[in-house]
N, C-alpha and C positions, 0 to 999 in steps of 0.2 A: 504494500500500500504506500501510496506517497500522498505527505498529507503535507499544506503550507499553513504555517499559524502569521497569521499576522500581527504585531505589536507594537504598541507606543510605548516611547521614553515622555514620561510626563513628571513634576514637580511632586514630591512627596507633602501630599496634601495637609498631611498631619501638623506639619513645620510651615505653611504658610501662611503668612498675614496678612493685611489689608492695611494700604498706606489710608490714614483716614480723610487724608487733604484731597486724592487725588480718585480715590476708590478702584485704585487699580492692587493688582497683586504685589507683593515684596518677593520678586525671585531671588533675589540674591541672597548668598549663603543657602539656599534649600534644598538642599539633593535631589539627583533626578533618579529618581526609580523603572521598573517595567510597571508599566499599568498591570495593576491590580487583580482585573479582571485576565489581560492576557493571559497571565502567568496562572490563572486557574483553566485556559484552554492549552496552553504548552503541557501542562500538566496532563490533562485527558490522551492529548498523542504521545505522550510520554508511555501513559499507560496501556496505549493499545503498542506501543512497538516491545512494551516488559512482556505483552504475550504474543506478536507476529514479528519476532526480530528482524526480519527482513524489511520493516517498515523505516525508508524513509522520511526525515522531519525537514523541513524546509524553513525560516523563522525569514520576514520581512517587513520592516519597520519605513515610513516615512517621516523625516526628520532632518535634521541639521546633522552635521559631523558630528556630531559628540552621541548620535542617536547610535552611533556603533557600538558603544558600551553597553547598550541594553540589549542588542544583540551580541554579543562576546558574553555577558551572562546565561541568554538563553542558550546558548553552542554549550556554556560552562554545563549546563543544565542535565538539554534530552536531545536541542538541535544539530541537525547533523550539517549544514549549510546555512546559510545568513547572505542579507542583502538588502544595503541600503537604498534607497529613493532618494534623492535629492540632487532639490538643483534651484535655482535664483528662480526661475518660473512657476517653480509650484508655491512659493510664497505668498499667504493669504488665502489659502485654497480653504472654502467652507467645506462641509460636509459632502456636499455634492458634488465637489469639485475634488474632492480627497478621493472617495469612492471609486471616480471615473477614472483618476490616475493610477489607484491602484489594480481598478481592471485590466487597464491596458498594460503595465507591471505585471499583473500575474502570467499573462500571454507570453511577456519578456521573457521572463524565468522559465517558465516552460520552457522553451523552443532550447534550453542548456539543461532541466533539469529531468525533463518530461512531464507529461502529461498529471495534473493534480486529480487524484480519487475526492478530496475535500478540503475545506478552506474554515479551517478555526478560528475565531475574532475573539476579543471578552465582548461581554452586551455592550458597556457602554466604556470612556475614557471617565476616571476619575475625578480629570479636570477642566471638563468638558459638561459629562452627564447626559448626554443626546442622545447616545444608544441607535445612532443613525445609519455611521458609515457602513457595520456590517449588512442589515438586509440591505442598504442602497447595493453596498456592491454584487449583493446575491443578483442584485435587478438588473444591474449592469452587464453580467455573464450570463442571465438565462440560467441561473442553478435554483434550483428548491433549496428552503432554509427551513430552519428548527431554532426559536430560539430563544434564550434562556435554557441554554439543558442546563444541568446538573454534571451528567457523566454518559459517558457509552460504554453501554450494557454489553453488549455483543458488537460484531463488526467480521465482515468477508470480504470476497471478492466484488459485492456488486452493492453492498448498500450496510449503514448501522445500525441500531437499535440504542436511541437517546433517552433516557431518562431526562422530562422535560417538567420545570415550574411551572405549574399554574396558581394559579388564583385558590381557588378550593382544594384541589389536589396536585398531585405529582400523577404525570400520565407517561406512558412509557410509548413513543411512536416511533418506526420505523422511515427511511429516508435513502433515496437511488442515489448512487453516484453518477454525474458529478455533482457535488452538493459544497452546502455552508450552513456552518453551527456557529452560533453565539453561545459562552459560559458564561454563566452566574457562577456565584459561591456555593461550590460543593458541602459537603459533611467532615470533608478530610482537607489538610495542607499542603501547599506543594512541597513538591522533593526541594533538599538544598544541592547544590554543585558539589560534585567532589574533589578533589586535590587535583588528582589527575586530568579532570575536565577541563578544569580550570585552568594550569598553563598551558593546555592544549589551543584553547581558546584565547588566552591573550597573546599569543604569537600569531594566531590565525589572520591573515589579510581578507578582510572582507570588500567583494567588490562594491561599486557605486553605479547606479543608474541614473543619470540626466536628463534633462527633457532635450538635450541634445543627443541623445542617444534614439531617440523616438523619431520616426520622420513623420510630414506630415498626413500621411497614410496610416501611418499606424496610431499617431493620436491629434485631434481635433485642438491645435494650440487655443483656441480662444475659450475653450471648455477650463481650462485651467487656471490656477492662482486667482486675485481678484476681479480679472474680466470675466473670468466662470465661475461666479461666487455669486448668485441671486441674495444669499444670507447676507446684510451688515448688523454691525453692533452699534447700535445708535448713545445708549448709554448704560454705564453698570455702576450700580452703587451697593450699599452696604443697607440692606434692612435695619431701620432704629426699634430698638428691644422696648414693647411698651412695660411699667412695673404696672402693678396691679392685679385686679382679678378675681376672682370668686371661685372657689370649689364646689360644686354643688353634688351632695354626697349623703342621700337619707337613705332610709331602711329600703326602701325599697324601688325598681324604675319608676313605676306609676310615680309618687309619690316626689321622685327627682326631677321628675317631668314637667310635674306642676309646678313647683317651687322657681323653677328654670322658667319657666312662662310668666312666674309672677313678676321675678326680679327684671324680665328684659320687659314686660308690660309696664312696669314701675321708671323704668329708666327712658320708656317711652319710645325703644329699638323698635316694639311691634304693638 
C-alpha cells in the first residue's frame, strides 16, 4: 500500500499570545510543532505498515523552509519519504487555494513515487481551525472521503474499514481506493521517534517543489496565492471576557426552567 499523509508545521498553540494593541498573534519565541491533528493520521499509516510492512509512507507538508523540520520529524517517526511545497507564489494561498496546490502536488509526487492507495490529513490545522483543506482536496482529485475517523480497523488491496466520529455514535464504514481520511483524536498517542530514526532523518535531504516546477498545464497560476484566495481576513480581535452571571441550579429541570424565564423576564431579555 502506499499511502501520503499530509502535514502542517504550525505554532505551538499552547505558548501563544495575543499582542493586545494590535490583536494579532506573538510568534516569536513559540515553537513550531506538526499539527496536532496530522500527527494523529501519520500515526494511523504508521499503524497499518506495523501490520503490511510492505506499506509505503509518503509525508508532505506546504510551508516555508523551516517547514522541513516537521517533516524530518515525521521520517524520524513512520515516514518513509518527505517533500516540501514551496515557493514565493503560493504565499497567501487560503484554503482553496492551498487544497488546489496541493492536488496538483500530489500528481507531482506521484509520477516519482507512484501511484497513492490514500491520502491522510488531521481534520483540521490547530491554528487555523477550518477543517477545510482536506475534503477541499478530496474535491479537487475526485476521491471519496471519511472524515473524522478515529482509526483503521482493517485495510487490503482495494479499500479500509474506518472507524468514524459521529455525533451520537462511533460508526464503522468502509471506503474504495483511491480515497482521503481526515483524523481526529484517537483513544491512544502517537509513537515517539527513535534514536535510530532520528539521525536517519536529520541527515536526510528532502526535496522542494516550486511553483516553478509546475508548468502552466499542469497548474492554473492564477488559482494560487492571493489572486486565488476568494477568502480575506478583514479583521481579528480578541473576544473581551464579560464578569458576571448567574448559575441557575434547582432540584430539578422543570423547576431551573422556570427560574431561568423569570430572571431573563425580570431583566427584560424576553
Amino acid at each position: 500500500m502506499n499511502i501520503l499523509v499530509c502535514v502542517k508545521q504550525v505554532p505551538d498553540t499552547t505558548q501563544v499570545k495575543i499582542d493586545p494593541v494590535t490583536n494579532t498573534l506573538i510568534r516569536e519565541g513559540v515553537p513550531a510543532i506538526v499539527n496536532t491533528f496530522d500527527a494523529f493520521a501519520l500515526e494511523a499509516a504508521a499503524r497499518i505498515k506495523d501490520k503490511h510492512p510492505d506499506t509505503k509512507i509518503v509525508v508532505m507538508s506546504m510551508g516555508p523552509e523551516n517547514a522541513k523540520n516537521a517533516l524530518k520529524e515525521c521520517l524520524a517517526i513512520a515516514a518513509d519519504k518527505a517533500y516540501l511545497i514551496s515557493g514565493r507564489a503560493f504565499g497567501g494561498s487560503d484554503t482553496l487555494a492551498t487544497s488546489y496546490i496541493l492536488s496538483k502536488s500530489v500528481k507531482k509526487v506521484e509520477a516519482l513515487e507512484g501511484h497513492f492507495d490514500a491520502i491522510f490529513c488531521g481534520k483540521q490545522a490547530i491554528d487555523g481551525d477550518t477543517a477545510q483543506v482536506g475534503p477541499e482536496l478530496a474535491e479537487h482529485l475526485g476521491y471519496p472521503q471519511v472524515t473524522c475517523a478515529l482509526e483503521v480497523l482493517q485495510s487490503d488491496d482495494e479499500h479500509l474499514e474506518i472507524l468514524k466520529e459521529d455525533q451520537d455514535a462511533n460508526m464503522v464504514i468502509g471506503v474504495k481506493f483511491p480515497c482521503l481520511v481526515t483524523f481526529t483524536k484517537p483513544s491512544f498517542d502517537p509513537r515517539f521517534p527513535t534514536i535510530k530514526r532520528k539521525l536517519a532523518a536529520n541527515r536526510t535531504e528532502i526535496p522542494t517543489l516550486s511553483d516553478g516546477d509546475f508548468s502552466d498545464e499542469e497548474m492554473d497560476k492564477t488559482s494560487i496565492g492571493l489572486k486565488g484566495s476568494p477568502t480575506h481576513v478583514k479583521k481579528s480581535f480578541v473576544p473581551q471576557k464579560k464578569a458576571g452571571g448567574v448559575i441557575v441550579s434547582e432540584e430539578t429541570v422543570e423547576q431551573s426552567a422556570a427560574k431561568l424565564i423569570a430572571l431573563l423576564s425580570d431583566s427584560h431579555v424576553i
